[in-house]
N, CA, C and O atoms as a GROMACS GRO file, in nm:
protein
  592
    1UNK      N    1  13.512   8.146   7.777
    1UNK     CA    2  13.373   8.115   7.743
    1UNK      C    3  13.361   8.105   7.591
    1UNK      O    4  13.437   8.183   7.533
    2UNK      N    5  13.296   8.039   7.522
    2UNK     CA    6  13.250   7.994   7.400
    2UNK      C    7  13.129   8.011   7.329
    2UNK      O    8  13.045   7.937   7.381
    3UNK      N    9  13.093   8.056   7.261
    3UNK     CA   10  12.960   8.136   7.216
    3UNK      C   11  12.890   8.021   7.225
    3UNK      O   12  12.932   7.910   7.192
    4UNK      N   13  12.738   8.058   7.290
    4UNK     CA   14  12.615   7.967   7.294
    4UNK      C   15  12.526   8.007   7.200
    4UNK      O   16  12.493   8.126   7.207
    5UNK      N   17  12.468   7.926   7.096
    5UNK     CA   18  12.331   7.917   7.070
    5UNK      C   19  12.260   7.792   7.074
    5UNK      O   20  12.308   7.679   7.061
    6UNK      N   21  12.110   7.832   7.098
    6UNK     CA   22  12.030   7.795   7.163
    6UNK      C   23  11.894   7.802   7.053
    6UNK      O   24  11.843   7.911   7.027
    7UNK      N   25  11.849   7.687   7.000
    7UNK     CA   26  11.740   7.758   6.886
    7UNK      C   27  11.620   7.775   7.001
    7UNK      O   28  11.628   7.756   7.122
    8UNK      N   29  11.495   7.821   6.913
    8UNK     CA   30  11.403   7.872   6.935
    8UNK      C   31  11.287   7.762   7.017
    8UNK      O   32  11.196   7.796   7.092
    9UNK      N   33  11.324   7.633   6.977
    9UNK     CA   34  11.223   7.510   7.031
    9UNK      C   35  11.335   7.432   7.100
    9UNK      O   36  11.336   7.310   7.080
   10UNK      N   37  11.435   7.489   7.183
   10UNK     CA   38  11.543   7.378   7.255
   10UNK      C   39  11.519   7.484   7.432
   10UNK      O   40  11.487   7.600   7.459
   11UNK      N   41  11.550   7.385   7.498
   11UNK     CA   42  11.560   7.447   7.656
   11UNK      C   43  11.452   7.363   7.753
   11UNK      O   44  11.356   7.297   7.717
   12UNK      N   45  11.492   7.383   7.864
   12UNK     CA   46  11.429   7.268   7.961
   12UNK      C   47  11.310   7.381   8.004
   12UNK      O   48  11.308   7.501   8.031
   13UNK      N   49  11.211   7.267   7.994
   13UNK     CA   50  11.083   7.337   8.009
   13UNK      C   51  11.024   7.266   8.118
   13UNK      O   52  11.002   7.145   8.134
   14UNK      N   53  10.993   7.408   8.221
   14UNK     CA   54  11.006   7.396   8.397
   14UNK      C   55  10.852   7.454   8.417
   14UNK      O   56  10.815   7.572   8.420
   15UNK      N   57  10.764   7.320   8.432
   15UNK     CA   58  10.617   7.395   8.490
   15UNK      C   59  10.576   7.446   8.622
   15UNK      O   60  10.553   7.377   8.722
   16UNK      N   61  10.567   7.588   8.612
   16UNK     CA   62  10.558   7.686   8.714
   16UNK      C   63  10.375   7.681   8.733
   16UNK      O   64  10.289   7.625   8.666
   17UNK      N   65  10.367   7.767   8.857
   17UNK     CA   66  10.234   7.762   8.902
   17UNK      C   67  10.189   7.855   8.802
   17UNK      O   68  10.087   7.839   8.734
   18UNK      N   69  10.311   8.005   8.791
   18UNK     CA   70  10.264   8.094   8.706
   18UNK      C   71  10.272   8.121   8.529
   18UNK      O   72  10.219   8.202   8.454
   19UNK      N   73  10.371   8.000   8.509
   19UNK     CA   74  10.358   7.960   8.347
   19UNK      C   75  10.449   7.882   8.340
   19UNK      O   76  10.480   7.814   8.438
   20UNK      N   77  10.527   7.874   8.198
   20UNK     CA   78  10.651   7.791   8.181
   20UNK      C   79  10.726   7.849   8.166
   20UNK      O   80  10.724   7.942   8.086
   21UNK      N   81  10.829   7.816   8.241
   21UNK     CA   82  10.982   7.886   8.255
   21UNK      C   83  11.068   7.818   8.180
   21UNK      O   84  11.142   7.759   8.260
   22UNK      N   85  11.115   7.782   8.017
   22UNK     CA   86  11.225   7.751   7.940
   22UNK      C   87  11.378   7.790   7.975
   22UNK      O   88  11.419   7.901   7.941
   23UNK      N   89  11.436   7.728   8.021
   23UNK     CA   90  11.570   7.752   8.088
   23UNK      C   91  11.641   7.749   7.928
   23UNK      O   92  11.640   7.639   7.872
   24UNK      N   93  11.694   7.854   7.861
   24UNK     CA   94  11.762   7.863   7.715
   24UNK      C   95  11.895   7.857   7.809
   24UNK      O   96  11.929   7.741   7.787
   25UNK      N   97  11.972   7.899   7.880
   25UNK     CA   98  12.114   7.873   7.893
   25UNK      C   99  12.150   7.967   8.010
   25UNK      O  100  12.094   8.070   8.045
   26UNK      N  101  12.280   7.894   8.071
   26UNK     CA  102  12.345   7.933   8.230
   26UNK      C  103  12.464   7.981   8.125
   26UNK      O  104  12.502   7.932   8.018
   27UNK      N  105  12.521   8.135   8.222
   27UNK     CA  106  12.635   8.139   8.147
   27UNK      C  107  12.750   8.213   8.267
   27UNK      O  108  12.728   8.327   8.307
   28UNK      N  109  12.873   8.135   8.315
   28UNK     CA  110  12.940   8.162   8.388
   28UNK      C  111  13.074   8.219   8.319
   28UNK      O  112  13.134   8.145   8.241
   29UNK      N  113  13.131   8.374   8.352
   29UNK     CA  114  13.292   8.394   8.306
   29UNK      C  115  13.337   8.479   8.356
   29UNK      O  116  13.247   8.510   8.434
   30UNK      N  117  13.402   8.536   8.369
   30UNK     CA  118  13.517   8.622   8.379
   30UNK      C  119  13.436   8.774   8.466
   30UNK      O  120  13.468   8.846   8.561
   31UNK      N  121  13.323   8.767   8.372
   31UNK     CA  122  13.238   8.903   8.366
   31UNK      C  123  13.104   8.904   8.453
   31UNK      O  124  13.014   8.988   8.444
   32UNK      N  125  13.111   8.771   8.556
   32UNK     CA  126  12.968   8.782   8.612
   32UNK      C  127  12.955   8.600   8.549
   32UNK      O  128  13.021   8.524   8.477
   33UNK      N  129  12.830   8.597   8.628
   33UNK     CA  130  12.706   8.461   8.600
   33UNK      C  131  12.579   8.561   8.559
   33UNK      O  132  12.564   8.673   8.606
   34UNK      N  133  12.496   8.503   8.466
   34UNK     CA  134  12.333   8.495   8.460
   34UNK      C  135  12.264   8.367   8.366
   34UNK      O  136  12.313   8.268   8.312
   35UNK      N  137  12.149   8.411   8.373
   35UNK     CA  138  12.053   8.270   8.372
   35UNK      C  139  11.970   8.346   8.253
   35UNK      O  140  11.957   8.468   8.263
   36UNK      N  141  11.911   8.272   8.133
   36UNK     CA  142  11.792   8.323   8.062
   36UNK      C  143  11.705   8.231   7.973
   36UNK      O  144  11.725   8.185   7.861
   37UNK      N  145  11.574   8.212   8.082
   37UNK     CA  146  11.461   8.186   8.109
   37UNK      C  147  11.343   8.275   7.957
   37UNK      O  148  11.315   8.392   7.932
   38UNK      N  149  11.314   8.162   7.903
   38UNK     CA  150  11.186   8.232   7.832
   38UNK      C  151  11.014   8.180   7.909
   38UNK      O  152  10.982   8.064   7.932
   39UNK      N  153  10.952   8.268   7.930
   39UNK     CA  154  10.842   8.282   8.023
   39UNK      C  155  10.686   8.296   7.949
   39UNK      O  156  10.620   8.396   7.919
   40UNK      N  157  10.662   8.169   7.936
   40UNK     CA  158  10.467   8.156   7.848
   40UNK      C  159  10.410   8.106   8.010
   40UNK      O  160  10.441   8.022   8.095
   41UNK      N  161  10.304   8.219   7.992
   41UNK     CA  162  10.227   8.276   8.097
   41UNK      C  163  10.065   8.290   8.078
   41UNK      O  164  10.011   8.377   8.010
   42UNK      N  165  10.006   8.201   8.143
   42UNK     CA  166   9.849   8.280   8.098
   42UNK      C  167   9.820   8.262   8.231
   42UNK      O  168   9.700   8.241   8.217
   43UNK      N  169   9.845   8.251   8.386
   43UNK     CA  170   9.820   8.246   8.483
   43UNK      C  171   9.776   8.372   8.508
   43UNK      O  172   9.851   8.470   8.499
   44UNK      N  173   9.591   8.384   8.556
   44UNK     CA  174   9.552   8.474   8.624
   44UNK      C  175   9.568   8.491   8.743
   44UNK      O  176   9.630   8.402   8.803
   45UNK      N  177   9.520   8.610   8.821
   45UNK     CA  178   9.571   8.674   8.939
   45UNK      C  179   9.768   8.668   8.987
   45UNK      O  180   9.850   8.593   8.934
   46UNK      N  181   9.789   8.739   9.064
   46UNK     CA  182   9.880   8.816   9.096
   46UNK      C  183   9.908   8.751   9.201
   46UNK      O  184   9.833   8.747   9.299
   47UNK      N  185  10.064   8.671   9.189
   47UNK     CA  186  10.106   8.570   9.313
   47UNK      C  187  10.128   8.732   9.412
   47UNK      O  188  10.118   8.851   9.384
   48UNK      N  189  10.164   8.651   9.540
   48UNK     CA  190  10.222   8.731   9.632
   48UNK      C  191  10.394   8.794   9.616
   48UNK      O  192  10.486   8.718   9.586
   49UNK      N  193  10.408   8.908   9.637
   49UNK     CA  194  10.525   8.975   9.639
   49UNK      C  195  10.612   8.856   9.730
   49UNK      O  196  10.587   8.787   9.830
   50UNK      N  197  10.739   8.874   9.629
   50UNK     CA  198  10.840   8.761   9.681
   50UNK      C  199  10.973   8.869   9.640
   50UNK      O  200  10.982   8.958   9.554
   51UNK      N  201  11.096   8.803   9.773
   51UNK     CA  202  11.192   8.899   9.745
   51UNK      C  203  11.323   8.765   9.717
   51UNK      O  204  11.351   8.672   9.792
   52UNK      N  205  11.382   8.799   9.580
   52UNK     CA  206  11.466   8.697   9.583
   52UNK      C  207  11.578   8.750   9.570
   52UNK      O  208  11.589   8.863   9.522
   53UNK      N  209  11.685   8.677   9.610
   53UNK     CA  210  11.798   8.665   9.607
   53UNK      C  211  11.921   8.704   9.511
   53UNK      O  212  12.039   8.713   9.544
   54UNK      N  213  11.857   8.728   9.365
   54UNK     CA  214  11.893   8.746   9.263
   54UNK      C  215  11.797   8.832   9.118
   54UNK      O  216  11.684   8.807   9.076
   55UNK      N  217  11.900   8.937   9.072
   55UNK     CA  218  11.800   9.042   8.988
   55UNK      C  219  11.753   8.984   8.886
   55UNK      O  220  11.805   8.898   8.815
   56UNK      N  221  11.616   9.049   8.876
   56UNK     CA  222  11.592   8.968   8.764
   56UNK      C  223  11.550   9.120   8.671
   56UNK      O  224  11.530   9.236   8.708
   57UNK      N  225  11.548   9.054   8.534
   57UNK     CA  226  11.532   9.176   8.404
   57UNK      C  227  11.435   9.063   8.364
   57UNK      O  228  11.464   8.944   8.355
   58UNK      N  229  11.283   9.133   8.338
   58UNK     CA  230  11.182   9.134   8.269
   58UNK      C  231  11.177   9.192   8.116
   58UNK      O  232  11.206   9.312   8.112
   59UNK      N  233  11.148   9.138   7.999
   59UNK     CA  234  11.189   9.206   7.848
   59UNK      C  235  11.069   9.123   7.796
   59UNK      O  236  11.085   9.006   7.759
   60UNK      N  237  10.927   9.197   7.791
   60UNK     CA  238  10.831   9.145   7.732
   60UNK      C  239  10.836   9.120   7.578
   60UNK      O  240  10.875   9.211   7.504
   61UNK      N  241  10.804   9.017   7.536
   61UNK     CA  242  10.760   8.981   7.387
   61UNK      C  243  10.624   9.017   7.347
   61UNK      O  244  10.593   9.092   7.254
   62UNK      N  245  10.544   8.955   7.430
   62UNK     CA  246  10.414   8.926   7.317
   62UNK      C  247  10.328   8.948   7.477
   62UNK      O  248  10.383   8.929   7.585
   63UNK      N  249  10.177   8.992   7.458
   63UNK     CA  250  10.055   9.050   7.551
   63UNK      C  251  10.099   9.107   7.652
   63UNK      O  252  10.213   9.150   7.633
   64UNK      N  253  10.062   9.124   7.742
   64UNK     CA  254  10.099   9.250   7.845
   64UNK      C  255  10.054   9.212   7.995
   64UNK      O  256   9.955   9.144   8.021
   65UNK      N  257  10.147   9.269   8.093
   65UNK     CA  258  10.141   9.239   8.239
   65UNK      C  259  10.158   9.365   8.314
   65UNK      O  260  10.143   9.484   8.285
   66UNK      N  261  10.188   9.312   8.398
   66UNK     CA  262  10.104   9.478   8.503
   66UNK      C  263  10.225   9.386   8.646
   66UNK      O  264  10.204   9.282   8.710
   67UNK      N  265  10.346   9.485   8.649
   67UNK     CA  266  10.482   9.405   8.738
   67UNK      C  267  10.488   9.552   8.842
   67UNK      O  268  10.472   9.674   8.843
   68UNK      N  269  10.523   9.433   8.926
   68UNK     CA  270  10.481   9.555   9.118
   68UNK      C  271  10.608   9.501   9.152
   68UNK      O  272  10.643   9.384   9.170
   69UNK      N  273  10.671   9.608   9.156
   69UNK     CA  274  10.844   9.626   9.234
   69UNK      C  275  10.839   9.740   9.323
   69UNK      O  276  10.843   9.861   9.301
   70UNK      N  277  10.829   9.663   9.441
   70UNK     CA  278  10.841   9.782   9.589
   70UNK      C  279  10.706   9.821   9.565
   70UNK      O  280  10.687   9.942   9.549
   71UNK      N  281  10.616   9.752   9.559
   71UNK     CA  282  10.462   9.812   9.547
   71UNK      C  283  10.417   9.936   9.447
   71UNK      O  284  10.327  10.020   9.457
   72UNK      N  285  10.497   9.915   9.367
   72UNK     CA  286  10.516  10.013   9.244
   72UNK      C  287  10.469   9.960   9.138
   72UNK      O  288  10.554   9.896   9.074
   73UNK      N  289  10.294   9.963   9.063
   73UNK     CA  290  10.265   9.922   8.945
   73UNK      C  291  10.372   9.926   8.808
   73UNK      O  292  10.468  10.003   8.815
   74UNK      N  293  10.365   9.892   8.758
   74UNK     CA  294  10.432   9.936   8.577
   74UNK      C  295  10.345   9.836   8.498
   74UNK      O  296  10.337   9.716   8.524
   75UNK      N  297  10.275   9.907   8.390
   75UNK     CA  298  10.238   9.894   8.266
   75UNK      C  299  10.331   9.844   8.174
   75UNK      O  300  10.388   9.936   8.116
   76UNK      N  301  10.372   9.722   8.134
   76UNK     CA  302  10.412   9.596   8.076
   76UNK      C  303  10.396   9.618   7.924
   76UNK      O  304  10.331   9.518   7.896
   77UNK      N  305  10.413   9.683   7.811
   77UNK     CA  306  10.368   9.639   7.679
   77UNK      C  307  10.508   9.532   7.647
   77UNK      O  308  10.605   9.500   7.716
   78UNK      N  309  10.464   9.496   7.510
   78UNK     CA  310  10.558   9.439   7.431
   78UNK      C  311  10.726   9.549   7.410
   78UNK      O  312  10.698   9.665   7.378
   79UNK      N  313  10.812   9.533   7.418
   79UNK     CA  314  10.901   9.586   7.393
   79UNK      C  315  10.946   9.643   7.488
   79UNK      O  316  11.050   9.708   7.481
   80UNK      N  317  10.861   9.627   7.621
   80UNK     CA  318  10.922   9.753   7.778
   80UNK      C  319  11.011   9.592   7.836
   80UNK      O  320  11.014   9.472   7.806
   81UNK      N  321  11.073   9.684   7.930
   81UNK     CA  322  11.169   9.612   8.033
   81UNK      C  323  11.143   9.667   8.125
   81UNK      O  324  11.097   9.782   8.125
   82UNK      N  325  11.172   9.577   8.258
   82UNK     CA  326  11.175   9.621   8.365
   82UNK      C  327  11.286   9.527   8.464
   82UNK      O  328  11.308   9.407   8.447
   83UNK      N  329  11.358   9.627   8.587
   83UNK     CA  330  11.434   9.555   8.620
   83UNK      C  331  11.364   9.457   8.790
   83UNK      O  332  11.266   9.500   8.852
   84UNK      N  333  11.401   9.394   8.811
   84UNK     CA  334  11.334   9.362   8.952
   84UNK      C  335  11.469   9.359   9.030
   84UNK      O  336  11.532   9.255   9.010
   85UNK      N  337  11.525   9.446   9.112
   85UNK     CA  338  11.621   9.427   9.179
   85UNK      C  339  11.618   9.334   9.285
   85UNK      O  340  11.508   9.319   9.338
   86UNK      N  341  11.742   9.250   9.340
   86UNK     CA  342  11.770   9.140   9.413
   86UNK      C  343  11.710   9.252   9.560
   86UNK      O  344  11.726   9.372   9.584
   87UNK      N  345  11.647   9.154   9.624
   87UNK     CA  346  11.620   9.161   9.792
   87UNK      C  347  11.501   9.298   9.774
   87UNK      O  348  11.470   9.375   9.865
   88UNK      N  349  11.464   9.301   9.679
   88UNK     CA  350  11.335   9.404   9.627
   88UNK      C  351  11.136   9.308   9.636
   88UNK      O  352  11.091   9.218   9.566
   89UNK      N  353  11.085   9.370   9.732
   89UNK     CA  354  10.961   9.264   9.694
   89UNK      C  355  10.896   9.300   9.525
   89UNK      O  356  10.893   9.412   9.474
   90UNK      N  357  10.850   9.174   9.462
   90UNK     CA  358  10.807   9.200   9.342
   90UNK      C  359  10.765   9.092   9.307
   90UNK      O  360  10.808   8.987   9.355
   91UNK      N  361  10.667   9.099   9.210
   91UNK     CA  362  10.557   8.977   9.116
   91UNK      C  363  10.511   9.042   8.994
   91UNK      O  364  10.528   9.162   8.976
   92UNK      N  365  10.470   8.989   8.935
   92UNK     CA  366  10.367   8.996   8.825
   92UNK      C  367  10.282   8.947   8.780
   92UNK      O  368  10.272   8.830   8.814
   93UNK      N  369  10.165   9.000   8.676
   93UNK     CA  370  10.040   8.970   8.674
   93UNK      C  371  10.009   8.989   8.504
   93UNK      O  372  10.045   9.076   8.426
   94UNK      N  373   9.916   8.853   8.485
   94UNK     CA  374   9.928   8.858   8.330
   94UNK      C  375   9.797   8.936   8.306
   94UNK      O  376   9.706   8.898   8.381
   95UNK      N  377   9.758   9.056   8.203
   95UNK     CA  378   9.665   9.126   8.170
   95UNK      C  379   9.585   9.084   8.025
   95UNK      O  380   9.622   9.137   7.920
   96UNK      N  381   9.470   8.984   8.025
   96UNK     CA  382   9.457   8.953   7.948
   96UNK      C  383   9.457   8.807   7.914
   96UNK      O  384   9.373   8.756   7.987
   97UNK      N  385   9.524   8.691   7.818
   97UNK     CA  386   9.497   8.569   7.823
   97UNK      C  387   9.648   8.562   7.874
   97UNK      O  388   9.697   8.503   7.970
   98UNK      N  389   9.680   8.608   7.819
   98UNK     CA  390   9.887   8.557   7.810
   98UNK      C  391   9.961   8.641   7.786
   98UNK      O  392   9.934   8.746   7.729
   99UNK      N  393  10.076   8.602   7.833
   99UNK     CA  394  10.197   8.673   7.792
   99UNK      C  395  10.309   8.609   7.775
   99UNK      O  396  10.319   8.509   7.846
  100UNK      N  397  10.435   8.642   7.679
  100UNK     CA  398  10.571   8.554   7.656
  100UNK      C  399  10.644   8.684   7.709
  100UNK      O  400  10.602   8.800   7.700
  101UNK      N  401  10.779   8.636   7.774
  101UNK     CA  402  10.856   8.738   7.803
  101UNK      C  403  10.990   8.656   7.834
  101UNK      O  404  11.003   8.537   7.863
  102UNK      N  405  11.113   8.785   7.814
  102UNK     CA  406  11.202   8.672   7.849
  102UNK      C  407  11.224   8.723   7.973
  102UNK      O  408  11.161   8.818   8.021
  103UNK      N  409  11.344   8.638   8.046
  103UNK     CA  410  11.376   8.689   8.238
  103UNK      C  411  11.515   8.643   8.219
  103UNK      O  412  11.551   8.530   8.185
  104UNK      N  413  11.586   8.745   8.247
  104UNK     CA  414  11.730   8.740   8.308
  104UNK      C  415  11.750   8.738   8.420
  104UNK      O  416  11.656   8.790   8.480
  105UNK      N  417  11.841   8.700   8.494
  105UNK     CA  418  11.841   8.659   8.608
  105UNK      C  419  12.023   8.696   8.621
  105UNK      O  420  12.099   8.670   8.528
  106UNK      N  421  12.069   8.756   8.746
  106UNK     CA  422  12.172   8.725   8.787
  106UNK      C  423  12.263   8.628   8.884
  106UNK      O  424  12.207   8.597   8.989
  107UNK      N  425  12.378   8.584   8.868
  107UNK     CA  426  12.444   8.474   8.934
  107UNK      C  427  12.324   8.332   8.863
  107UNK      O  428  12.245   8.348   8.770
  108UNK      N  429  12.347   8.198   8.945
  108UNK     CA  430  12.304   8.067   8.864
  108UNK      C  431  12.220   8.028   8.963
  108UNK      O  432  12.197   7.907   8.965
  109UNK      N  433  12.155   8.111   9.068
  109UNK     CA  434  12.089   8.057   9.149
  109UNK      C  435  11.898   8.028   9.112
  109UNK      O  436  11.835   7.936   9.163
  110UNK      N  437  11.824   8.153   8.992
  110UNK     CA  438  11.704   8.133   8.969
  110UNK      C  439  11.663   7.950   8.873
  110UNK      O  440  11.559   7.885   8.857
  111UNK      N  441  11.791   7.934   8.838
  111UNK     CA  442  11.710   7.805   8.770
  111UNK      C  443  11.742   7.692   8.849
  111UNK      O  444  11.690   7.584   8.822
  112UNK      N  445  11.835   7.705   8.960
  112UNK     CA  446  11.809   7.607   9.044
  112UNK      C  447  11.709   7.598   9.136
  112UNK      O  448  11.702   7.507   9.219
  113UNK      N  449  11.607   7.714   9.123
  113UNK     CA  450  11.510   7.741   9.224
  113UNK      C  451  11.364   7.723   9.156
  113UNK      O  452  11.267   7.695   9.226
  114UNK      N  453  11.352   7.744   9.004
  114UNK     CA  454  11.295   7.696   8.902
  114UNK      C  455  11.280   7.510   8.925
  114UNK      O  456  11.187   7.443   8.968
  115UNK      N  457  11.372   7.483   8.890
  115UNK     CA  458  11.388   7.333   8.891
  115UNK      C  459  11.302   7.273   9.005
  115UNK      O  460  11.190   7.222   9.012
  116UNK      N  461  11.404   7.302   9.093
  116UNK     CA  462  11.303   7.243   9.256
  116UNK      C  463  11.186   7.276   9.265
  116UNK      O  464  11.130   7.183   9.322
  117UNK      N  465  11.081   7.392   9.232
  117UNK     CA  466  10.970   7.438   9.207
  117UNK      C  467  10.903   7.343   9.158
  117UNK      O  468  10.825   7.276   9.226
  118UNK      N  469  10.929   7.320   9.013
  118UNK     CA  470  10.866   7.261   8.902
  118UNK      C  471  10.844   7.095   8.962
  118UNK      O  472  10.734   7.041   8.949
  119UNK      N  473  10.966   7.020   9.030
  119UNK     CA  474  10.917   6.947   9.080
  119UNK      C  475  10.877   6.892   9.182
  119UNK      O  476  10.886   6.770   9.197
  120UNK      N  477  10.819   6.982   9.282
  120UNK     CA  478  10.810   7.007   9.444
  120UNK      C  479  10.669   7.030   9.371
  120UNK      O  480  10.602   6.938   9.323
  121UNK      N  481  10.643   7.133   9.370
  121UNK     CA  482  10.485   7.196   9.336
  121UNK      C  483  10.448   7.174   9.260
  121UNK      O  484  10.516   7.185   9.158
  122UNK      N  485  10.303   7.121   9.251
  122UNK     CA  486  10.222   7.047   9.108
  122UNK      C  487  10.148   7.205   9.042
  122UNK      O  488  10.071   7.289   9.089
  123UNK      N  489  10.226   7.187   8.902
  123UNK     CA  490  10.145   7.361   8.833
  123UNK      C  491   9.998   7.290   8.798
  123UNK      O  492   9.986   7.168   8.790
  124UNK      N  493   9.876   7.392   8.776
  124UNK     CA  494   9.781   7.381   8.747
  124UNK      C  495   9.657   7.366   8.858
  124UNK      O  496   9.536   7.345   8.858
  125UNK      N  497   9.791   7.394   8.975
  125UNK     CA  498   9.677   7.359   9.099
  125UNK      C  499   9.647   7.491   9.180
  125UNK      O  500   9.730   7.563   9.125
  126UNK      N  501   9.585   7.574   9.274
  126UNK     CA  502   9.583   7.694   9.310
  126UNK      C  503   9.687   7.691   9.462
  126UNK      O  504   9.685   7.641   9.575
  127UNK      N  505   9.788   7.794   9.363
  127UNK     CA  506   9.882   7.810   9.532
  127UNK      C  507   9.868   7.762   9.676
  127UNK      O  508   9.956   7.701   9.736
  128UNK      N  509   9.724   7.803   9.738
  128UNK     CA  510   9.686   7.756   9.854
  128UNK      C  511   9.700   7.618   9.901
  128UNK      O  512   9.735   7.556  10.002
  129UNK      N  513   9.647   7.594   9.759
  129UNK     CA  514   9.650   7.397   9.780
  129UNK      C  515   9.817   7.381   9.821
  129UNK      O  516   9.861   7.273   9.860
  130UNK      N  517   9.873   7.459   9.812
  130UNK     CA  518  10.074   7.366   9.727
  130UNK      C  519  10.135   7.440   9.856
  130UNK      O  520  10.239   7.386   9.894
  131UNK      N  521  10.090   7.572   9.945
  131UNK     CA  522  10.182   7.638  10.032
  131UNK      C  523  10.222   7.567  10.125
  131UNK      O  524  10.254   7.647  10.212
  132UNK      N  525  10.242   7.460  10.162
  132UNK     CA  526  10.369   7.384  10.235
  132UNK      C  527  10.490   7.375  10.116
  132UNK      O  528  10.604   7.422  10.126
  133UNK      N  529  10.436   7.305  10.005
  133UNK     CA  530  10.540   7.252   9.956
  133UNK      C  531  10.592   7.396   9.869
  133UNK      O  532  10.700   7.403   9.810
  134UNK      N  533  10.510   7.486   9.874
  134UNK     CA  534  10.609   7.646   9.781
  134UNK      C  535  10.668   7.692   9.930
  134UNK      O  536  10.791   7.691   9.918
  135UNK      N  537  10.635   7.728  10.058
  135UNK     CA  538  10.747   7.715  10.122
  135UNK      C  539  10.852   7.658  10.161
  135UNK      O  540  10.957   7.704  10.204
  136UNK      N  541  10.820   7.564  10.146
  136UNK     CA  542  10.988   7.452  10.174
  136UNK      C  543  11.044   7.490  10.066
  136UNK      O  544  11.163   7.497  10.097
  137UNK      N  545  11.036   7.516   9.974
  137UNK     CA  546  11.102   7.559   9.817
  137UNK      C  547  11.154   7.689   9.833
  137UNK      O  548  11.276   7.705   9.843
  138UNK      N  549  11.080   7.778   9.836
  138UNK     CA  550  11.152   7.885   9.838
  138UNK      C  551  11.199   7.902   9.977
  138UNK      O  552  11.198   8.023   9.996
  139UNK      N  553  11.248   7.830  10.105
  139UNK     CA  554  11.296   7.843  10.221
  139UNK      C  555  11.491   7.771  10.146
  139UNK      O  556  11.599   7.813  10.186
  140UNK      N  557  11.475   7.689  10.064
  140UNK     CA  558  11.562   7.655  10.004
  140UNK      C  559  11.668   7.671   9.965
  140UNK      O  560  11.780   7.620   9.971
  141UNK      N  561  11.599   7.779   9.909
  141UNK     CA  562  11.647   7.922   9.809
  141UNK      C  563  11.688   8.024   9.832
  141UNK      O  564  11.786   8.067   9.770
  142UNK      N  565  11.612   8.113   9.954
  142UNK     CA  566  11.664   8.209   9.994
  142UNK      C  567  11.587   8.347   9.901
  142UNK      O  568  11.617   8.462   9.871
  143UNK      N  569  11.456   8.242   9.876
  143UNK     CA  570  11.360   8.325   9.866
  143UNK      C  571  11.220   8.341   9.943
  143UNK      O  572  11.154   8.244   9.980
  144UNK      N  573  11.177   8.488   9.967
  144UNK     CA  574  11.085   8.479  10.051
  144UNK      C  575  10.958   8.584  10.002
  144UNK      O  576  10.960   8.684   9.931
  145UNK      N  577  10.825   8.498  10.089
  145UNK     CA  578  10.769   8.626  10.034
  145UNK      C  579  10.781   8.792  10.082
  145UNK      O  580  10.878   8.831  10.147
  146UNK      N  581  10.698   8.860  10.051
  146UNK     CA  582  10.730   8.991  10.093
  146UNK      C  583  10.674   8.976  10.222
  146UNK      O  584  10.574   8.909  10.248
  147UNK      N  585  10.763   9.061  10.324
  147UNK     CA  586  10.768   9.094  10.465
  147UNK      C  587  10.751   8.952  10.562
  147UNK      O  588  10.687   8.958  10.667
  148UNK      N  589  10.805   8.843  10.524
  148UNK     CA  590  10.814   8.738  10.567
  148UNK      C  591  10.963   8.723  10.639
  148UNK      O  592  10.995   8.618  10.693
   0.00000   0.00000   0.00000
């Protein structure tokens, strides 16, 4: 493997229902796969608990969210982490106007599930309207919601 950088205004920018997901870089070696996603968020209310396939690490930057793992609140500031373990139900919720955060992800499977999202489901529209086409997506994937 070969050192990546990635500046600050480069990465594929994937419109989510719940913000934009910046795909900064896939990295496969020796030591594992992961994925890291920078996350601008001002989507109110709190999607439904979804259990995916792959862990994800939450590492807030900037405003604050309120993240339910196993129906377990946590208080979100700038500088907290949190982990979301694979096959764990979990979501999050932005507190306030917005939030930036980054998301790690393990193995290369969240930005292929990103991708298909972004262009399966029209962002800006309210979930209800899009739940055919966010289930065929995450049926895809091998993501589901909670207790589904």
């Amino acid at each position: 493997m070969s050192t990546i950088h990635v500046r600050a205004d480069e990465g594929r920018r994937l419109a989510m229902i719940d913000g934009d997901h910046i795909a900064k870089t896939a990295v496969t070696g020796d030591g594992g796969a992961f994925e890291v996603f920078e996350v601008v968020s001002s989507a109110p209310g709190m999607a439904p608990p979804h259990v995916s396939p792959w862990t994800g690490v939450l590492y807030l930057l900037e405003g604050r969210v309120t993240a339910m793992v196993d129906g377990r609140p946590y208080d979100v500031r700038p500088g907290d982490l949190v982990v979301f373990p694979a096959g764990t139900p979990a979501t999050f919720e932005v507190v306030g106007e917005s939030a930036r955060f980054l998301a790690i992800t393990t193995g290369h499977g969240a930005g292929k599930f990103f991708e298909d999202f972004s262009r399966t489901v029209p962002a800006g529209r309210p979930a209800q309207e899009s739940m055919d086409a966010i289930v065929s997506v995450t049926q895809r994937h091998g993501v589901a919601t909670a207790g589904a």
